[in-house]
Structure formats: C-alpha cells, structure tokens
PDBQT receptor file of N, H, CA, C and O in Angstrom, charges set to zero:
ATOM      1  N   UNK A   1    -182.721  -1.132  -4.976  1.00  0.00    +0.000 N 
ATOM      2  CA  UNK A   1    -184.098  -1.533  -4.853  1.00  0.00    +0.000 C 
ATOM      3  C   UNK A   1    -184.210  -2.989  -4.400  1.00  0.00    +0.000 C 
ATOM      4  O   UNK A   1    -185.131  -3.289  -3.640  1.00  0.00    +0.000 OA
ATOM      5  N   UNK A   2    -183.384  -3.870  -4.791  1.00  0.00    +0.000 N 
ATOM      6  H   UNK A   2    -182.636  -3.627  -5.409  1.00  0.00    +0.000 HD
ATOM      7  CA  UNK A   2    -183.149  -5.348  -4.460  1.00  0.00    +0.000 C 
ATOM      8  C   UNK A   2    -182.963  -5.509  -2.686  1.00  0.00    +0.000 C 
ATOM      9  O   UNK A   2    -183.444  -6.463  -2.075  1.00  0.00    +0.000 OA
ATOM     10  N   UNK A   3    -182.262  -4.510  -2.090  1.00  0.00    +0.000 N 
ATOM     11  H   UNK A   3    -181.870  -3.735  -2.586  1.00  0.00    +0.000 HD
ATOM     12  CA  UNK A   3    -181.944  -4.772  -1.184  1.00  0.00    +0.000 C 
ATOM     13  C   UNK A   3    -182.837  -4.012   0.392  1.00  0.00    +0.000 C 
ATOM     14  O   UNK A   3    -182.627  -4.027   1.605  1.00  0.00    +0.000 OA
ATOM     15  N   UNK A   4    -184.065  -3.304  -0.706  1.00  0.00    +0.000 N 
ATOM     16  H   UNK A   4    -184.236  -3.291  -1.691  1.00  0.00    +0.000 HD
ATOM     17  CA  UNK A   4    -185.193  -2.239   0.229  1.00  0.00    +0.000 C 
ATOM     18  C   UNK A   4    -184.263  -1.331   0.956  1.00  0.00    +0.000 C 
ATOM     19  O   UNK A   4    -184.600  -1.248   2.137  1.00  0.00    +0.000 OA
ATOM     20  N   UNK A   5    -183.022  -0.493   0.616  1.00  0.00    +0.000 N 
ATOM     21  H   UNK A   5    -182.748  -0.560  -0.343  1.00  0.00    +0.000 HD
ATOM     22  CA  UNK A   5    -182.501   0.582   0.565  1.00  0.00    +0.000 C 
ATOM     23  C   UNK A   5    -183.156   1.749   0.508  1.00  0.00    +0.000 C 
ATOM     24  O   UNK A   5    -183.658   2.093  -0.562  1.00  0.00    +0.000 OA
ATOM     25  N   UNK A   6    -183.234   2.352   1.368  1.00  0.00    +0.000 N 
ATOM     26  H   UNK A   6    -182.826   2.072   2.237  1.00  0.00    +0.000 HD
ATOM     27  CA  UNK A   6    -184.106   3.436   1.774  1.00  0.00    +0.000 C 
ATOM     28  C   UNK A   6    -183.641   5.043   2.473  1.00  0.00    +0.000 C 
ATOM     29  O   UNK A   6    -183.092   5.085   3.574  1.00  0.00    +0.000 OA
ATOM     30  N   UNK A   7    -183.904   6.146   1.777  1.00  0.00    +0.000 N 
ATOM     31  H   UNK A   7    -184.349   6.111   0.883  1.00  0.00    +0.000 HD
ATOM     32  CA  UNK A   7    -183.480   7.526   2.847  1.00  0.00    +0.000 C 
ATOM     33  C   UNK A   7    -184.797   7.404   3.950  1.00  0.00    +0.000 C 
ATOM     34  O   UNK A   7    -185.881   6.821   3.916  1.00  0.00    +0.000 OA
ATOM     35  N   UNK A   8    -184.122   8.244   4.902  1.00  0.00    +0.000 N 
ATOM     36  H   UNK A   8    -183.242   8.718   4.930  1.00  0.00    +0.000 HD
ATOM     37  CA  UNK A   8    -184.865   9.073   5.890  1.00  0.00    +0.000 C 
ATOM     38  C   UNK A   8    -185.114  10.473   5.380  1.00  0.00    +0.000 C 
ATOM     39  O   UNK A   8    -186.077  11.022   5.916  1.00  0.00    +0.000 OA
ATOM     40  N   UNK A   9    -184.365  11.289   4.321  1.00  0.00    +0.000 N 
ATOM     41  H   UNK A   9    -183.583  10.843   3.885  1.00  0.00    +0.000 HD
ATOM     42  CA  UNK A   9    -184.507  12.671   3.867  1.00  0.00    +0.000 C 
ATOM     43  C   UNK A   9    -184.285  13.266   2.409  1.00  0.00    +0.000 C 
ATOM     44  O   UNK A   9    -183.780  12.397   1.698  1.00  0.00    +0.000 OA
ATOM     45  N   UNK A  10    -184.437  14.137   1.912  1.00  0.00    +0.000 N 
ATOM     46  H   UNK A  10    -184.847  14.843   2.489  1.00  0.00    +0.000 HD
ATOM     47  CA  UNK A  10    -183.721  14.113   0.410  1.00  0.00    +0.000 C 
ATOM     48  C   UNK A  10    -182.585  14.778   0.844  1.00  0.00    +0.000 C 
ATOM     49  O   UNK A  10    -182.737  15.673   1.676  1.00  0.00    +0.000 OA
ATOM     50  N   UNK A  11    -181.035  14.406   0.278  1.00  0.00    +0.000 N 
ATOM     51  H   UNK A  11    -180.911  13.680  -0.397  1.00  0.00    +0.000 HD
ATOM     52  CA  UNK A  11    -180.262  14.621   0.660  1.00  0.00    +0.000 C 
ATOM     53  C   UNK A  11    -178.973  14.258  -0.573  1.00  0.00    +0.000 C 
ATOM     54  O   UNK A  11    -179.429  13.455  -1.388  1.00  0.00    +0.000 OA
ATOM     55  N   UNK A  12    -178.032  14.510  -0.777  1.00  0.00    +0.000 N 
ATOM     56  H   UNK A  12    -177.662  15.161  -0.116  1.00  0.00    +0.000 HD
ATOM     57  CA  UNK A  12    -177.078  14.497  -1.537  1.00  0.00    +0.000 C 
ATOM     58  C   UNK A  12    -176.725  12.895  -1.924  1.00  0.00    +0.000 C 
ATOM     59  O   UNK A  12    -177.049  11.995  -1.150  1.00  0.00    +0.000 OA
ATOM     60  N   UNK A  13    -175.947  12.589  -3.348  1.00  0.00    +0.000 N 
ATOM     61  H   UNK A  13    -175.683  13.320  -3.978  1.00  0.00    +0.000 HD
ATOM     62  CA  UNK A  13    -175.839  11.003  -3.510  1.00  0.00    +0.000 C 
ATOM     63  C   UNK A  13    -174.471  11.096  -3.226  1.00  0.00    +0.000 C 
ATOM     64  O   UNK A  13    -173.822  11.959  -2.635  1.00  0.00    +0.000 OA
ATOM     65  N   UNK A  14    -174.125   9.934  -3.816  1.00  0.00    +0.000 N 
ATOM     66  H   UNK A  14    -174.652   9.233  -4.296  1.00  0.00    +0.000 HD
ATOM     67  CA  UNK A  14    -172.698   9.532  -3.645  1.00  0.00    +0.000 C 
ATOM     68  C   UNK A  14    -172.631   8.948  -2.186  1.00  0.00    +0.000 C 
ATOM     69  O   UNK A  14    -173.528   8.328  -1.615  1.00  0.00    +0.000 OA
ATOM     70  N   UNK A  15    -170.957   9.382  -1.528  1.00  0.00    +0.000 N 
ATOM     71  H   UNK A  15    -170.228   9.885  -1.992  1.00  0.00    +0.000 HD
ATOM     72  CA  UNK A  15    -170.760   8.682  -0.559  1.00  0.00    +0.000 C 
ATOM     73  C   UNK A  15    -171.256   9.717   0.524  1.00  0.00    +0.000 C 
ATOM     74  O   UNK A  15    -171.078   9.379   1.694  1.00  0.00    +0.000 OA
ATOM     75  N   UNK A  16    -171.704  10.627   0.345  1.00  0.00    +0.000 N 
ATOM     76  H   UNK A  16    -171.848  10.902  -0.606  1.00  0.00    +0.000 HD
ATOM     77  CA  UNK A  16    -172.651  11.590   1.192  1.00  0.00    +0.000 C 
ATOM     78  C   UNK A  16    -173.713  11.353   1.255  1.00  0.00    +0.000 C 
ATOM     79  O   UNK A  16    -174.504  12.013   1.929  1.00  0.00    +0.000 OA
ATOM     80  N   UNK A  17    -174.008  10.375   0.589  1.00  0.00    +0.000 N 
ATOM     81  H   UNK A  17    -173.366   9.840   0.042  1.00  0.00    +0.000 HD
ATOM     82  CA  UNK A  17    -175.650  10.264   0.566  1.00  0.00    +0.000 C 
ATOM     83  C   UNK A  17    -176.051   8.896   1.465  1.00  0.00    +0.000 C 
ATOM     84  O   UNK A  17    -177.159   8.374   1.592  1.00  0.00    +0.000 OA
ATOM     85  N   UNK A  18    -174.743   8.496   2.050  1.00  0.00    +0.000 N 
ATOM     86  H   UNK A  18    -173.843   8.920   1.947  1.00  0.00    +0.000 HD
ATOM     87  CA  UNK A  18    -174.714   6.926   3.090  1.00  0.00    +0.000 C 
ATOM     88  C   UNK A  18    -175.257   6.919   4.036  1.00  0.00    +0.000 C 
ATOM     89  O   UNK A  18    -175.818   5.965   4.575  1.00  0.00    +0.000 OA
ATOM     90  N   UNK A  19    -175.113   8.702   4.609  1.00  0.00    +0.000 N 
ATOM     91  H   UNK A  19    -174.657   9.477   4.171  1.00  0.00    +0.000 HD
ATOM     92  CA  UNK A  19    -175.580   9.211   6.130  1.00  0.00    +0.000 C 
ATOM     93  C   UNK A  19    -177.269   9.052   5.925  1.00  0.00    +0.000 C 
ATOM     94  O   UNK A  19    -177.883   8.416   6.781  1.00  0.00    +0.000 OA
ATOM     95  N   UNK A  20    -177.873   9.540   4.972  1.00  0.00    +0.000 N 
ATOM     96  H   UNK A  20    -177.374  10.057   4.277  1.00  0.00    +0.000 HD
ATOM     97  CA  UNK A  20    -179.554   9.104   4.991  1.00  0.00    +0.000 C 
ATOM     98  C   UNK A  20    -179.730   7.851   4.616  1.00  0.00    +0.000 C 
ATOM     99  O   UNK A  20    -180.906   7.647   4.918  1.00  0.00    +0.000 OA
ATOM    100  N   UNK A  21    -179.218   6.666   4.048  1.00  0.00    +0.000 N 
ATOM    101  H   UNK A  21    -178.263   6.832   3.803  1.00  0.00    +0.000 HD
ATOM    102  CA  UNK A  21    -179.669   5.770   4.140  1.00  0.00    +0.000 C 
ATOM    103  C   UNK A  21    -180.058   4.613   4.808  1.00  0.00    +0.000 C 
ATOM    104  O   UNK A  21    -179.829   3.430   4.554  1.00  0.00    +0.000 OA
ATOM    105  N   UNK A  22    -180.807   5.250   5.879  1.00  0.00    +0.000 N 
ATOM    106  H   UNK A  22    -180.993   6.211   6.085  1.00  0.00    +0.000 HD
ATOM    107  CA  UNK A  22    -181.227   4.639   7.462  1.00  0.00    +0.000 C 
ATOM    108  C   UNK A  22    -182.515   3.879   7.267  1.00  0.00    +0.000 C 
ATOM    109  O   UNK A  22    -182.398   2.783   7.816  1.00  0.00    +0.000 OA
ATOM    110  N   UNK A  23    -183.758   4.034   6.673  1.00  0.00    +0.000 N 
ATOM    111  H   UNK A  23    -183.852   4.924   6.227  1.00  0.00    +0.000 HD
ATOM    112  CA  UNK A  23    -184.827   3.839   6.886  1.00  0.00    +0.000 C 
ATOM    113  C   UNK A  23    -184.713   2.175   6.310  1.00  0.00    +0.000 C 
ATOM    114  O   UNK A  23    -185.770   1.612   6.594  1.00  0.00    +0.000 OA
ATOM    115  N   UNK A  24    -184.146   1.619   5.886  1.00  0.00    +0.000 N 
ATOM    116  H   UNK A  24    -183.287   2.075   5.655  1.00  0.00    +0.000 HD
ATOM    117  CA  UNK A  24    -184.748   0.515   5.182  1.00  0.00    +0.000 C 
ATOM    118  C   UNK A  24    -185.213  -0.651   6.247  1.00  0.00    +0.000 C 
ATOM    119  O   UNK A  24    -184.729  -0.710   7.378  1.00  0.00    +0.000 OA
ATOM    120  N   UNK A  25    -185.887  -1.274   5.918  1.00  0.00    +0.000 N 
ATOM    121  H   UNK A  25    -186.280  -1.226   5.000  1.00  0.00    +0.000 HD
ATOM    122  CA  UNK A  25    -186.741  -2.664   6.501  1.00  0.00    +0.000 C 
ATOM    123  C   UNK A  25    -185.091  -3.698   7.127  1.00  0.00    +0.000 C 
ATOM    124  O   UNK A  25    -185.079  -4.289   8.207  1.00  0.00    +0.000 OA
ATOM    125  N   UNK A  26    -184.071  -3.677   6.297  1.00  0.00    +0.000 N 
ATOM    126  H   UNK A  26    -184.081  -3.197   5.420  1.00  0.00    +0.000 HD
ATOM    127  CA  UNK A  26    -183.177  -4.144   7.207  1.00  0.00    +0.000 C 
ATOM    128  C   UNK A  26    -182.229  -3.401   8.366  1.00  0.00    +0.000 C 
ATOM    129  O   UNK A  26    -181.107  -3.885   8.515  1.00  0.00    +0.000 OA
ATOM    130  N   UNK A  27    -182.518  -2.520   9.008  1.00  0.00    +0.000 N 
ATOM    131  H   UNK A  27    -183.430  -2.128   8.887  1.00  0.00    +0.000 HD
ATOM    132  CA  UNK A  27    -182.134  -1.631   9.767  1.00  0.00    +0.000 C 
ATOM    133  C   UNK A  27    -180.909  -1.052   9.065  1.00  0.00    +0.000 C 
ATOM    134  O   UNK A  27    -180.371  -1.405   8.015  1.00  0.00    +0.000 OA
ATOM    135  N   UNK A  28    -180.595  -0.029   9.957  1.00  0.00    +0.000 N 
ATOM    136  H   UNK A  28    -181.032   0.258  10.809  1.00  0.00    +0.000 HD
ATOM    137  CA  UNK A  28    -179.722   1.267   9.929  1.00  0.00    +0.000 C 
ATOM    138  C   UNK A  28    -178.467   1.169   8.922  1.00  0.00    +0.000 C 
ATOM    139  O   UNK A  28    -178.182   1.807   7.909  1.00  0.00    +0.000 OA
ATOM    140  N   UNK A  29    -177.785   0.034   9.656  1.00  0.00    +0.000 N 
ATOM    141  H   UNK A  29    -178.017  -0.484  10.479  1.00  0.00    +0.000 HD
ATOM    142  CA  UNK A  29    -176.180   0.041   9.619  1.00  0.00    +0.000 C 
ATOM    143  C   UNK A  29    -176.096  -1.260   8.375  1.00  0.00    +0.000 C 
ATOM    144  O   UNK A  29    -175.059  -1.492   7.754  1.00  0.00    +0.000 OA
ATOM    145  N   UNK A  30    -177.583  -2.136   8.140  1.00  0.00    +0.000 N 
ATOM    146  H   UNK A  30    -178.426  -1.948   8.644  1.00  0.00    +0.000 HD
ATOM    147  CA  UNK A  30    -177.422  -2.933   6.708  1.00  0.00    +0.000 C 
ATOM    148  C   UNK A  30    -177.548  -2.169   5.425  1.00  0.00    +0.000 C 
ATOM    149  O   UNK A  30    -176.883  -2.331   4.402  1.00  0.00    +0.000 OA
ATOM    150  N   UNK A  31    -178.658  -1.178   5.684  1.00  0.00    +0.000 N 
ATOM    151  H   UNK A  31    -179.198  -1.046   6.516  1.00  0.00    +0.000 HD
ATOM    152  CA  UNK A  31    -178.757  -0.542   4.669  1.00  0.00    +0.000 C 
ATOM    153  C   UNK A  31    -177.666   0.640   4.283  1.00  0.00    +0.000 C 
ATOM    154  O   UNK A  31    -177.430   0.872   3.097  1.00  0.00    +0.000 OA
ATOM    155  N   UNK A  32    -177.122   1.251   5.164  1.00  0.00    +0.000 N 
ATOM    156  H   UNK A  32    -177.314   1.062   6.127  1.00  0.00    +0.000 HD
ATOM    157  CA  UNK A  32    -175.680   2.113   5.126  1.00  0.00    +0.000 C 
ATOM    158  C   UNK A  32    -174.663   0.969   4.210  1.00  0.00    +0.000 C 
ATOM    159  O   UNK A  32    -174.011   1.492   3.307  1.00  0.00    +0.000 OA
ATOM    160  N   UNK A  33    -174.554  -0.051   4.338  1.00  0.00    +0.000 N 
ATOM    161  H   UNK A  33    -175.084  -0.476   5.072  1.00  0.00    +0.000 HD
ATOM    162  CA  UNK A  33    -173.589  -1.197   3.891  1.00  0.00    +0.000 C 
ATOM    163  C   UNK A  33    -174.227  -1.494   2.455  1.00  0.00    +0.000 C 
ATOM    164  O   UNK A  33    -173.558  -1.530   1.423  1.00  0.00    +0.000 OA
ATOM    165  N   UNK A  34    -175.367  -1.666   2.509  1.00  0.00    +0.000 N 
ATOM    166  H   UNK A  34    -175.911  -1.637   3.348  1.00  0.00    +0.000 HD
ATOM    167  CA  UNK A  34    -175.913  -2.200   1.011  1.00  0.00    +0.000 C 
ATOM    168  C   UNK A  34    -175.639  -1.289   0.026  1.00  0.00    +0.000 C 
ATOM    169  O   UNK A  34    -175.234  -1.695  -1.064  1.00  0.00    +0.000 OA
ATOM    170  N   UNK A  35    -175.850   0.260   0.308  1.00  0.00    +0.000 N 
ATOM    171  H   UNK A  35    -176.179   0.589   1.193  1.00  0.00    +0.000 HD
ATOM    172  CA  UNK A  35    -176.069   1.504  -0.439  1.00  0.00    +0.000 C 
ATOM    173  C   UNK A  35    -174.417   1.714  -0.849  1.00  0.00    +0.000 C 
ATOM    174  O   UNK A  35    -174.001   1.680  -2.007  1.00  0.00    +0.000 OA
ATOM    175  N   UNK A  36    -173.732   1.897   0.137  1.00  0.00    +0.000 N 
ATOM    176  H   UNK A  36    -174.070   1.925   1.078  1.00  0.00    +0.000 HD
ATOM    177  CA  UNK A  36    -172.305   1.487  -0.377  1.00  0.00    +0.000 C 
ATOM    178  C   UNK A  36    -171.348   0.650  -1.029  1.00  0.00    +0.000 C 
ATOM    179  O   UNK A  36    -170.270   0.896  -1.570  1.00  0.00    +0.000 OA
ATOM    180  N   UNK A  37    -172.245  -0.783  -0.780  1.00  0.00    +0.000 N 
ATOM    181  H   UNK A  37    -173.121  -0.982  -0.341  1.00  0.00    +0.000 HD
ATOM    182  CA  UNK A  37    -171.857  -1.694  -2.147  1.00  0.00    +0.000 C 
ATOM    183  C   UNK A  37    -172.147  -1.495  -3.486  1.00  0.00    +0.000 C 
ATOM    184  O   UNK A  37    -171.517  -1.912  -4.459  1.00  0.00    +0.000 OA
ATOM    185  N   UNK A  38    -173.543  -0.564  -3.443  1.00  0.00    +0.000 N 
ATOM    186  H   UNK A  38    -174.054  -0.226  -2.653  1.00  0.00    +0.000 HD
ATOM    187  CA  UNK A  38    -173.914  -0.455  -4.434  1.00  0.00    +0.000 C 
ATOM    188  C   UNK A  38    -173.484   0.252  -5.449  1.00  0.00    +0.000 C 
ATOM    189  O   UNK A  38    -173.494  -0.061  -6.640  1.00  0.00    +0.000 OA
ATOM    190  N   UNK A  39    -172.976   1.541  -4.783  1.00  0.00    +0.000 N 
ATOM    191  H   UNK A  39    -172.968   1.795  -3.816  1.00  0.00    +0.000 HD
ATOM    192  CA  UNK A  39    -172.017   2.333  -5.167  1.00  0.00    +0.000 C 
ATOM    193  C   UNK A  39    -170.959   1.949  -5.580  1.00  0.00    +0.000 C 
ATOM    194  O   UNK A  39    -170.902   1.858  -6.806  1.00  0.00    +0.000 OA
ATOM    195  N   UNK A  40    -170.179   1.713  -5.091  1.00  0.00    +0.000 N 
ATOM    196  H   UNK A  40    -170.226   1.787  -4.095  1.00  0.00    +0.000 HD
ATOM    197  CA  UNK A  40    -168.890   0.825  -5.196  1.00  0.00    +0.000 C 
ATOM    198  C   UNK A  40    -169.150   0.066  -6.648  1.00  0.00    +0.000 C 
ATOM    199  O   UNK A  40    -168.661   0.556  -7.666  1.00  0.00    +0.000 OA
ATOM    200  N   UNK A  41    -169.749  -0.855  -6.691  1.00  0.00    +0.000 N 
ATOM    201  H   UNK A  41    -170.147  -1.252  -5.864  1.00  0.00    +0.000 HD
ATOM    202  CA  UNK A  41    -170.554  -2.011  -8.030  1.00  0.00    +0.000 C 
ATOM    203  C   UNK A  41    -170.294  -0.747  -9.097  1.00  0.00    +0.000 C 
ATOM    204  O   UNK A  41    -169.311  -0.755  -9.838  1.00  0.00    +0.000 OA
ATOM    205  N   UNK A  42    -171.440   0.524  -9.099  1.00  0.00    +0.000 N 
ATOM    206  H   UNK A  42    -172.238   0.531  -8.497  1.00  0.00    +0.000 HD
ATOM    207  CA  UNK A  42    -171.528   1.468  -9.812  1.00  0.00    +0.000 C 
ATOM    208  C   UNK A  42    -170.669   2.471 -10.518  1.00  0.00    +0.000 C 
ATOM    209  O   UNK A  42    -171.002   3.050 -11.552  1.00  0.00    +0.000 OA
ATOM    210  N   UNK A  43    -169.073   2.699  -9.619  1.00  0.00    +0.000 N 
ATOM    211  H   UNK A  43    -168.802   2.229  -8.779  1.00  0.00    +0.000 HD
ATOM    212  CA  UNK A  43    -168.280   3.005  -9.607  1.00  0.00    +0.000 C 
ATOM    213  C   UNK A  43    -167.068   1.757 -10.418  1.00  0.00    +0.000 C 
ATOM    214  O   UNK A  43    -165.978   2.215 -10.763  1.00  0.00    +0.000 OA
ATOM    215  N   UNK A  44    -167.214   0.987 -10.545  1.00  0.00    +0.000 N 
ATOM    216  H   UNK A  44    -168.099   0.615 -10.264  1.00  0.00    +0.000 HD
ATOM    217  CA  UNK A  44    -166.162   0.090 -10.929  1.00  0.00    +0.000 C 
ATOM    218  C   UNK A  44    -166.706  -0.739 -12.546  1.00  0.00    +0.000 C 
ATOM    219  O   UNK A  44    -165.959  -1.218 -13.399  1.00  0.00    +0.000 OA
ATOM    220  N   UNK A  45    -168.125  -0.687 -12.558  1.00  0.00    +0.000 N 
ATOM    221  H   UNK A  45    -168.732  -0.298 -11.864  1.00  0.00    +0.000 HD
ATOM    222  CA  UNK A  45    -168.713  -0.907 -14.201  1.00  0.00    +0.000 C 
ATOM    223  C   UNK A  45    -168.497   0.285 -14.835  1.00  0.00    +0.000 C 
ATOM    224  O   UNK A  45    -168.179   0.103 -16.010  1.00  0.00    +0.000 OA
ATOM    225  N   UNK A  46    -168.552   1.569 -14.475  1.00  0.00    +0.000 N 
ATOM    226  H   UNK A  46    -168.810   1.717 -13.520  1.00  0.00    +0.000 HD
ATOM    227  CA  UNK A  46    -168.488   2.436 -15.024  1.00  0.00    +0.000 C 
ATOM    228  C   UNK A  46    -166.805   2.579 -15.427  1.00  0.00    +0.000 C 
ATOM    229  O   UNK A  46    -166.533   2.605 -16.628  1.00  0.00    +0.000 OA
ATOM    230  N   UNK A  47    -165.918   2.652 -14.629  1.00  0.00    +0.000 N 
ATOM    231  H   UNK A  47    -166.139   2.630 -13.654  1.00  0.00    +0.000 HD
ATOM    232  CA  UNK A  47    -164.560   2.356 -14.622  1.00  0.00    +0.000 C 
ATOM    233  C   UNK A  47    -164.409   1.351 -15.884  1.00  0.00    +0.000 C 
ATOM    234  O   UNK A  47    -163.983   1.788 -16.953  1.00  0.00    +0.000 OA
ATOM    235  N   UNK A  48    -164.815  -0.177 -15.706  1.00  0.00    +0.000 N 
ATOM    236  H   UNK A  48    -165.161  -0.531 -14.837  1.00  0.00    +0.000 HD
ATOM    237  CA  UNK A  48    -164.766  -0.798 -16.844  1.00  0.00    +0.000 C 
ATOM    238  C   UNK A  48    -165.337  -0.596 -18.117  1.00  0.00    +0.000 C 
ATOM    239  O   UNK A  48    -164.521  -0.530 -19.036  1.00  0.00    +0.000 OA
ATOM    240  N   UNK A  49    -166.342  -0.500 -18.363  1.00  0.00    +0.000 N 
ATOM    241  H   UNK A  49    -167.006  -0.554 -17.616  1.00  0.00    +0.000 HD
ATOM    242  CA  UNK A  49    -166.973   0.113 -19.304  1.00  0.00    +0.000 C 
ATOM    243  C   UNK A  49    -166.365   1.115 -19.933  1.00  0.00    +0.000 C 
ATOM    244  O   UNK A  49    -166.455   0.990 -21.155  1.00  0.00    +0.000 OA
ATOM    245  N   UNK A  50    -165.757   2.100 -19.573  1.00  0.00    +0.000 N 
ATOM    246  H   UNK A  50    -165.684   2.202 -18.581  1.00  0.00    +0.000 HD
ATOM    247  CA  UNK A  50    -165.066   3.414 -19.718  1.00  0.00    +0.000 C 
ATOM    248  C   UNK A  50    -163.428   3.009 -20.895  1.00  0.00    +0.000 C 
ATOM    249  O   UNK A  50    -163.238   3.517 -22.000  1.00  0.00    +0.000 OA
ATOM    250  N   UNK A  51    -162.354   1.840 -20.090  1.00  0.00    +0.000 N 
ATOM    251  H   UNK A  51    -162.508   1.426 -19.193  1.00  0.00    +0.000 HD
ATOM    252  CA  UNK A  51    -161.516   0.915 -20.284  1.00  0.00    +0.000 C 
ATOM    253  C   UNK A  51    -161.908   0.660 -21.735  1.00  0.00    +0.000 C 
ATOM    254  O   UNK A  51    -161.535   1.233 -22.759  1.00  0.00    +0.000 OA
ATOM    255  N   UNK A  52    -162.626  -0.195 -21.582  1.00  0.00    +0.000 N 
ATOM    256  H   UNK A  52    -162.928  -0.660 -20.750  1.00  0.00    +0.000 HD
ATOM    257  CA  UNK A  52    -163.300  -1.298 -22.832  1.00  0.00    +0.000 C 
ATOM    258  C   UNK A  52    -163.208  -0.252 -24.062  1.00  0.00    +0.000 C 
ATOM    259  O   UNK A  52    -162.616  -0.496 -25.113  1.00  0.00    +0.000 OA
ATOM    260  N   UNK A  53    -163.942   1.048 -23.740  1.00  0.00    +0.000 N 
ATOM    261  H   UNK A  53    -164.423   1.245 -22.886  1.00  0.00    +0.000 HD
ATOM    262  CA  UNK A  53    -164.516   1.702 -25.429  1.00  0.00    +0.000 C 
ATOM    263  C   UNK A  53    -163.823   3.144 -25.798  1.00  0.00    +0.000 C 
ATOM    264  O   UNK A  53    -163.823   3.812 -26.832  1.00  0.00    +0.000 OA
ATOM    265  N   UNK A  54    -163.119   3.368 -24.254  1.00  0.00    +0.000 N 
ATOM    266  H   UNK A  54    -163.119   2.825 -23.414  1.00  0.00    +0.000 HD
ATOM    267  CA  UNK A  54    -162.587   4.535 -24.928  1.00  0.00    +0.000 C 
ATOM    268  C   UNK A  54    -160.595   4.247 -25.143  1.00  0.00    +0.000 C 
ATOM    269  O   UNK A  54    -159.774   3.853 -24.314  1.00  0.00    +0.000 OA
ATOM    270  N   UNK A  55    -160.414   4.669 -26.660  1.00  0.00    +0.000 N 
ATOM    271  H   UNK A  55    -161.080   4.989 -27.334  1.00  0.00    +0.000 HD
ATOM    272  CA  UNK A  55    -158.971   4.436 -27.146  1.00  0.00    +0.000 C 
ATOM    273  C   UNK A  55    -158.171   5.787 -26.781  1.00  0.00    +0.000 C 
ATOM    274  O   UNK A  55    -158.631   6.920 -26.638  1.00  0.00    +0.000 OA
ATOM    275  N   UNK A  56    -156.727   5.299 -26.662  1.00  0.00    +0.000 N 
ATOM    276  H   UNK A  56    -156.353   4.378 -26.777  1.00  0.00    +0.000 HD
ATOM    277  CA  UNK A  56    -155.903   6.511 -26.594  1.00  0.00    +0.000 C 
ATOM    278  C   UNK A  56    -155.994   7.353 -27.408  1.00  0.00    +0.000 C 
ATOM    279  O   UNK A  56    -155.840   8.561 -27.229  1.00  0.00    +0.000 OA
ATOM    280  N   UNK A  57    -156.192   6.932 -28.157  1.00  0.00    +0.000 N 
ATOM    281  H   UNK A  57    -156.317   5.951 -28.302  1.00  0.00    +0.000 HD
ATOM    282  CA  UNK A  57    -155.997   7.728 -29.667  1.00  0.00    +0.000 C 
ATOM    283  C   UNK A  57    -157.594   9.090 -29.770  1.00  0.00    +0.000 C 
ATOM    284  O   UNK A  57    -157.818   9.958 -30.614  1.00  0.00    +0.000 OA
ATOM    285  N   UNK A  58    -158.368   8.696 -28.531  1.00  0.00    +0.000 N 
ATOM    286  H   UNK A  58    -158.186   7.991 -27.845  1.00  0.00    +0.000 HD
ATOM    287  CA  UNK A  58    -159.575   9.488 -28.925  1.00  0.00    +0.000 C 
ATOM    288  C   UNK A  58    -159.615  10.351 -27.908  1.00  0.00    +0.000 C 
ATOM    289  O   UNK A  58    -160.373  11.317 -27.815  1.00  0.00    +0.000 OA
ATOM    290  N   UNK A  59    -158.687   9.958 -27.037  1.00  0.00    +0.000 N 
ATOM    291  H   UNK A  59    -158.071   9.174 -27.113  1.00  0.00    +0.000 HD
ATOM    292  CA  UNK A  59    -158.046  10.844 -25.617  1.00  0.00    +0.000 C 
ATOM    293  C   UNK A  59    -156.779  11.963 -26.319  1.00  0.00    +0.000 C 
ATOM    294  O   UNK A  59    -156.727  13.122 -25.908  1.00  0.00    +0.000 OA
ATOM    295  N   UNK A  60    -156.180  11.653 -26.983  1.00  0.00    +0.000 N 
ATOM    296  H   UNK A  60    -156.222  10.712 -27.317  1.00  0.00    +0.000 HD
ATOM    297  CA  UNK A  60    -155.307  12.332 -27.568  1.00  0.00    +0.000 C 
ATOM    298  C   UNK A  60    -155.556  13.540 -28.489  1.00  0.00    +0.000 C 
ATOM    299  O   UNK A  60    -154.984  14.620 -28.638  1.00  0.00    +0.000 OA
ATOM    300  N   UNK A  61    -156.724  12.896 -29.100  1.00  0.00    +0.000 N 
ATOM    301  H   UNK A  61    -157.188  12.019 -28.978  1.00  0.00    +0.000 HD
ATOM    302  CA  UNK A  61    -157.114  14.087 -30.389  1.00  0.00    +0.000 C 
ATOM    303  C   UNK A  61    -158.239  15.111 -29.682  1.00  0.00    +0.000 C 
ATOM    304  O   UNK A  61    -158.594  16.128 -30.277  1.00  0.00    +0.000 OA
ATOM    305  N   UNK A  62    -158.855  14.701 -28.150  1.00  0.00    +0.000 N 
ATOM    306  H   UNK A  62    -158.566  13.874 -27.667  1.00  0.00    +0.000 HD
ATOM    307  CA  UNK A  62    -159.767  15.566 -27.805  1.00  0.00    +0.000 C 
ATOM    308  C   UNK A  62    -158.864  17.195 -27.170  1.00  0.00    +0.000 C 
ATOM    309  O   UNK A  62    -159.527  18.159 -26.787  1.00  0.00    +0.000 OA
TER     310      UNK A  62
C-alpha cells in the first residue's frame, strides 16, 4: 500500500501474482519490483519469526 501497488485483474498471490501487478501510478515494471520486494520482506519475517519461537523439541514431539 506504501508503494501504490496495484493489479490490473483478480488473479493468484505469491510470485504468480507479479504478472498483474501492472496498474500502479509508478508504472508497470516499478510496481512488478515493489510487489516482489514485498514479498520477499514477507517471506523472510515469517522465516524469522518461525526461528525465534518454534523449539526442536516441539518439532520432535509433533
């Protein structure tokens, strides 16, 4: 939202979802780049976050 990231269609997320993100106020190929950083960001807190709280020991007994 920070970066006016925008689809052209409803269409799938993730890294499939890069191909609609055309419409924004900074053209085509910024907003394809922003939406993928964003991801990326989203993908790697979650990664950490994940690290931080979950123990072996709660991986083991599941």
């Amino acid at each position: 939202m920070a970066m006016q990231v925008a689809a052209t269609t409803w269409g799938p997320s993730g890294v499939l979802g890069a191909f609609v993100m055309t419409a924004g106020p900074c053209g085509a190929l910024k907003s394809v780049a922003f939406y993928l950083c964003g991801l990326l960001i989203s993908v790697l807190a979650a990664y950490i976050i994940i690290g931080f709280t979950l123990s072996d020991e709660s991986v083991q007994n599941a």
